[in-house]
N, C-alpha and C positions, 0 to 999 in steps of 0.2 A: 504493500500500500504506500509508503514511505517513498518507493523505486517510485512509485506514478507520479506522486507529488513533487518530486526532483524533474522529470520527466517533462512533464506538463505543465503542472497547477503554477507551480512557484515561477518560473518563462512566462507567463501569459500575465501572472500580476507584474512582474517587474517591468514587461512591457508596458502595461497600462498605465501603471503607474510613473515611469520614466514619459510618457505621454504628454501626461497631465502636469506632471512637474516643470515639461519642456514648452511645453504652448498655451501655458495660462499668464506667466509677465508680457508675453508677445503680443496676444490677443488685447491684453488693457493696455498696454503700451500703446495699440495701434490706435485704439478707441478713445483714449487721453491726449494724443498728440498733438491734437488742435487747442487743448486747453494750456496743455504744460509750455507750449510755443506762445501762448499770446499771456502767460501768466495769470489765466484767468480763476484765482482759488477760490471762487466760493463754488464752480461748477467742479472742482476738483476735489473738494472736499464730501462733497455732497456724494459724487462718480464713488468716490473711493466707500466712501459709508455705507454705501447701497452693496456696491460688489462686495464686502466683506461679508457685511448682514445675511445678504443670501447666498455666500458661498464658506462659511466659517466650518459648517458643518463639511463640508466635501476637503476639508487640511490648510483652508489660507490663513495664517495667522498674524499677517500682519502686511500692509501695502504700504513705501515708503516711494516719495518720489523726490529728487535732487538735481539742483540746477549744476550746472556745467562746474561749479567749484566747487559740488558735494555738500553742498547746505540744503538741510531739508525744509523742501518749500511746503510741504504737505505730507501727512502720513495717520492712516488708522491703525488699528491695535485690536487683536479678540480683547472679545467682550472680558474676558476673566482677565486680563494680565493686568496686573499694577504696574507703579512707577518703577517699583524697584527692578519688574522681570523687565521691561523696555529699556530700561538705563544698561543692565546685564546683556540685553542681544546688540544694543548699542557699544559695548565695550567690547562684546567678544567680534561682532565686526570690524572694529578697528585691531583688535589684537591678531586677527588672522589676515588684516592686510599687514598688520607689520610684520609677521614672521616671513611673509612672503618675501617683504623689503628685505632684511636682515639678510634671508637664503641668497636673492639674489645679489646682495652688495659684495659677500661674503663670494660668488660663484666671480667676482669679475672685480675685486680690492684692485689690483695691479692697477686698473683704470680708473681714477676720480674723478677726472676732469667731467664725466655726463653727470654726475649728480650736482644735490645741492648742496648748499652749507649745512642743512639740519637732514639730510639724507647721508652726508659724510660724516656728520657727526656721531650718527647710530653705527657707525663701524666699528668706534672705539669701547672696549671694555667687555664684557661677558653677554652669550647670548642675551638672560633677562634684563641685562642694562641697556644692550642693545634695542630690543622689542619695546622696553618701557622709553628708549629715547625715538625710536619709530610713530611710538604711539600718541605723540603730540599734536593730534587734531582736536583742534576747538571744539566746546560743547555747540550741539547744532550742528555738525558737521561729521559725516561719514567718506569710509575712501569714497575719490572719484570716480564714474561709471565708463572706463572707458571703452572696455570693449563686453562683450557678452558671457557673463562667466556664471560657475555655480559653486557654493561656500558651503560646507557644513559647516553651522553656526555652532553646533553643542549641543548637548542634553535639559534641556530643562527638566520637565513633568515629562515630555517625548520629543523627539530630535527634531531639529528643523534644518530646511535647506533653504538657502537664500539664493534665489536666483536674480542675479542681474542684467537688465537691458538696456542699451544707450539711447535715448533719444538723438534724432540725425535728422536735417532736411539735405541735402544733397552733401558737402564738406561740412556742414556747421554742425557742430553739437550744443543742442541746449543742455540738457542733464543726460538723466535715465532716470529708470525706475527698477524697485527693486519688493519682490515678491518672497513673505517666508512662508512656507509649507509645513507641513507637518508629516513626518515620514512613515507613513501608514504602510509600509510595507508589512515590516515586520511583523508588525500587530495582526493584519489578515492573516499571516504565515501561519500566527501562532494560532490562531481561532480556527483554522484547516485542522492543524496537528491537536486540538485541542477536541474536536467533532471526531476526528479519525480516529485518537483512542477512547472516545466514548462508546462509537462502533464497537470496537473491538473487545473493549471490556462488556459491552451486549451480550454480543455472539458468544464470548466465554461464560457468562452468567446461561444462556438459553444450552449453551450444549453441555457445561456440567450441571445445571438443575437438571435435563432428560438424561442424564447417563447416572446421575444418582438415581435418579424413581428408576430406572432400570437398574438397575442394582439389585435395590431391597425392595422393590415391587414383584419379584419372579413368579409370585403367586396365584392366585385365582382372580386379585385384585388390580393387577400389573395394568391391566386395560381400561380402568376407572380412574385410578388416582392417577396414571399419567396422562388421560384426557384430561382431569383438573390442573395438573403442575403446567403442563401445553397453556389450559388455558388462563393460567396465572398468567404467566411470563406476558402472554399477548396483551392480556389487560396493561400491566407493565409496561411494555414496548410503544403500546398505543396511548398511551396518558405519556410517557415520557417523548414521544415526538409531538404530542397536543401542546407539550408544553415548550417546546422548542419552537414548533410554528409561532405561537405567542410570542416567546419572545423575540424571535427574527423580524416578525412583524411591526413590533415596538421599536425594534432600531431601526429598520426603514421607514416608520412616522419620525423619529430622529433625526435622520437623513434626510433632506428637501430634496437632493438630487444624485439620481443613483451614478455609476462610475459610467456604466452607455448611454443615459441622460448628457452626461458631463459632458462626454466624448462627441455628442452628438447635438452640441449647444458650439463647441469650440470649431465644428467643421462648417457650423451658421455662420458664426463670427467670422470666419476666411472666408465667408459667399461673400458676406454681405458688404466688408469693409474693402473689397476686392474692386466694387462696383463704384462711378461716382451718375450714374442715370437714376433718374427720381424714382421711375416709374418701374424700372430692374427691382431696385432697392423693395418696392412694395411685395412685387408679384416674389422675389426670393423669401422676403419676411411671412407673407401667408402660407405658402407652399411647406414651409420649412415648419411652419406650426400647427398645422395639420397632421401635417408626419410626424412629428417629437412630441405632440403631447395626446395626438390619440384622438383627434376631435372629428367632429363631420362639418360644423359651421364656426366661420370667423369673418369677421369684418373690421376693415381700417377705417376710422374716422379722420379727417382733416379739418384743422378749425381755420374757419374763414373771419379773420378778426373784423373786415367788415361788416358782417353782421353779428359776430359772437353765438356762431353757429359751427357746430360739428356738423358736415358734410360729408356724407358718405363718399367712399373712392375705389376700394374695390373689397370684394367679399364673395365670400364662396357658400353654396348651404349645399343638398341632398342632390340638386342636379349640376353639380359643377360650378364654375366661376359664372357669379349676378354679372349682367350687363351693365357696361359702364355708365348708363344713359338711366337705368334704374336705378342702380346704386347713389346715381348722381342728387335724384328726388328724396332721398332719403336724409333728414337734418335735423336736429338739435339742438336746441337750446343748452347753453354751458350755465349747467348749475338745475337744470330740469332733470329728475330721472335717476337713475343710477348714472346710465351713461356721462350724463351733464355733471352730476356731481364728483364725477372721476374726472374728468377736464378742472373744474375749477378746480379740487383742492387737489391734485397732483398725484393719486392714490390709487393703488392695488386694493378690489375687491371683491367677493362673493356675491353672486345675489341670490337670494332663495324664494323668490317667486318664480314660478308654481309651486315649484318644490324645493329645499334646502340642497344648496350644490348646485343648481341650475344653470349657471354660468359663472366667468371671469372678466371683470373688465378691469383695463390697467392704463393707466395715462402716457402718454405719449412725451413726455420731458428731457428737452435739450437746453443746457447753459443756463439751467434755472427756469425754464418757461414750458408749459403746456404747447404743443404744437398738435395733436392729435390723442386717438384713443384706439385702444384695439379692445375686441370685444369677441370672446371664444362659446359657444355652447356646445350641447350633444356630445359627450365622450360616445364613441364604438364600444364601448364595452358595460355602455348604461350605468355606471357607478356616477356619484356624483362629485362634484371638483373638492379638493379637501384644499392644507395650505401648500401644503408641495406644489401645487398647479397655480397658486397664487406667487410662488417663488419665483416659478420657470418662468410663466410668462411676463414679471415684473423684466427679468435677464432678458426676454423678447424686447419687450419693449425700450430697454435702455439700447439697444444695442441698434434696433430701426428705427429710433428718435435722430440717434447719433449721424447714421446712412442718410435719414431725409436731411439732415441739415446739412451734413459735407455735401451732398451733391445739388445745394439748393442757393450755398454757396459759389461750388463752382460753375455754375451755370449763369452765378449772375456775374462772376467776375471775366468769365468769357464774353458772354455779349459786351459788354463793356469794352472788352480789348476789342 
């Protein structure tokens, strides 16, 4: 059993996992870069708030983002960490760029003419005197991001990996950004190995309780009492996987987004940031939430501030994509409705008219402002929307807020040229 799990199980998580670890700074890099370029921090702050919130539970444990001299312009934190454990991932950051410094000063002494005065200065004296004279960056300030690297920061409560990405428009660097994970490898490893000898000690409980009643059953009774010990164990077997179901199921209410959820949120995010056509950007944003969250009908609103009307733009129900010409007749009052009141105050909802679960609708917000709504019903599998579906589709809508306004921008700055 052990040979499969080396074999199989344990390759297939590392992969996923190496995945997620590698195209989650990329994806909000690319998604922030119109903010972190114009230094705009309250939509950065806000960006960052939301992606933690709904992603804390799937390993992010913290989003840090740094201007081109490694001062942080902006940065969240899980919900649980203190001052003290941020001040600690901030020290063991710096102390793992210095050893780096120190290695390489040490790989290439002969030469001092490339460094600095406080880069040559960490030459002199003992490794840790060396590391602690490395280690002189101001408070506020982390190494600089210059190229795309990955850190094991250390052990806290569970390891993290800090991965870092540069911000770039053609030669220029504004900052980067940088992403800590939390290393859930292990932990599944151990919860596999942890199911696999549970197995195991089963099967040995089921085949020496029947070879004891065979035993000292040989007698006249041998066909009665080991149809009861049979039907022990089963009772057994079946309350002990009752209670496993339970609880697997309480950790995926836990969980807001499972790991091929994730996988298949991060392959939206490369559709969608890929595109700068207004009207791409839609039809990719519905197609793709249909598919990832299980639905039969969705519709994009667009708010027309001349009137302060949500305007329907495209939507799909039981016969395929509505006509643009219908969809178009369809409008809203902002602040009317569920719909309307997900426009005005900026908000992720349920609605439970007819019935509790009936629908999601989720605001459309770029740079701080309401631009639209998306509005999901009808799961394929008749269950009704819980908050996981209120997660996902918030991560929709941040992310085709983001699409309509990049390409709504460059559209006007072309005609212009």
């Amino acid at each position: 059993i052990f040979s499969i799990e080396k074999l199989y199980t344990e390759p297939v998580l590392n992969e996923e996992h190496q995945k997620r670890v590698d195209d989650l700074p990329l994806i909000l890099a690319i998604t922030n870069q119109n903010a972190i370029i114009m230094n705009d921090l309250a939509t950065l702050k806000t960006t960052l708030q939301q992606s933690i919130s709904a992603m804390e539970h799937s390993g992010v444990r913290y989003i840090i983002i740094e201007d081109a001299d490694g001062k942080i312009i902006a940065a969240v934190y899980h919900s649980s960490f203190k001052k003290a454990d941020i001040e600690r991932i901030h020290g063991a950051l710096k102390r793992v760029a210095a050893q780096k410094l120190v290695g390489r000063t040490e790989a290439v002494v002969a030469n001092t003419t490339k460094f600095s005065e406080s880069e040559r200065s960490a030459m002199e004296g003992s490794a840790e005197e060396k590391i602690s004279q490395a280690m002189l960056i101001p408070e506020g300030y982390l190494p600089k991001i210059e190229y795309r690297k990955t850190t094991m920061v250390g052990e806290f409560s569970e390891p993290i990996i800090d991965q870092a990405v540069p911000i770039t428009t053609g030669a220029i660097k504004f900052g980067g950004l940088r992403i800590g994970t939390a290393d859930e490898l292990q932990a599944r490893i151990k919860e596999i190995h942890f199911i696999t000898w549970t197995t195991i000690i089963m099967l040995i409980v089921v085949v020496g309780g029947l070879g004891l009643s065979f035993a000292n059953q040989i007698d006249s009774k041998f066909s009665r009492e080991s149809s009861e010990k049979i039907s022990e164990i089963r009772s057994e077997l079946e309350r002990r996987i009752k209670q496993l179901e339970t609880e697997y199921s309480r950790k995926e209410e836990e969980n807001p987004v499972t790991p091929s959820e994730f996988l298949s949120l991060l392959d939206f995010a490369r559709k969608i940031t890929g595109t700068l056509d207004y009207n791409e950007a839609l039809q990719i944003g519905i197609h793709s939430i249909l598919q990832i969250m299980g639905i039969r009908d969705a519709s994009i609103f667009v708010l027309d501030s001349a009137s302060n009307e949500l305007v329907g733009r495209i939507g799909h129900d039981e016969n395929g994509l509505v006509a643009d010409d219908e969809m178009s007749q369809i409008r809203v009052a902002v602040g009317k409705g569920d719909i309307g009141a997900a426009a005005e105050f900026g908000t992720t909802t349920t609605i439970d008219t007819p019935r509790p679960g009936s629908a999601v609708v989720s605001a459309l917000v770029s740079r701080g402002r309401t631009i639209g709504v998306i509005l999901v019903r009808n799961k394929l599998n008749g269950r009704p929307f819980l908050k996981k579906d209120q997660t996902i589709l918030r991560i929709f809508s941040g992310l085709i807020a983001n699409a309509m306004e990049t390409s709504a921008i460059y559209h006007h700055l072309t005609n212009k040229m």
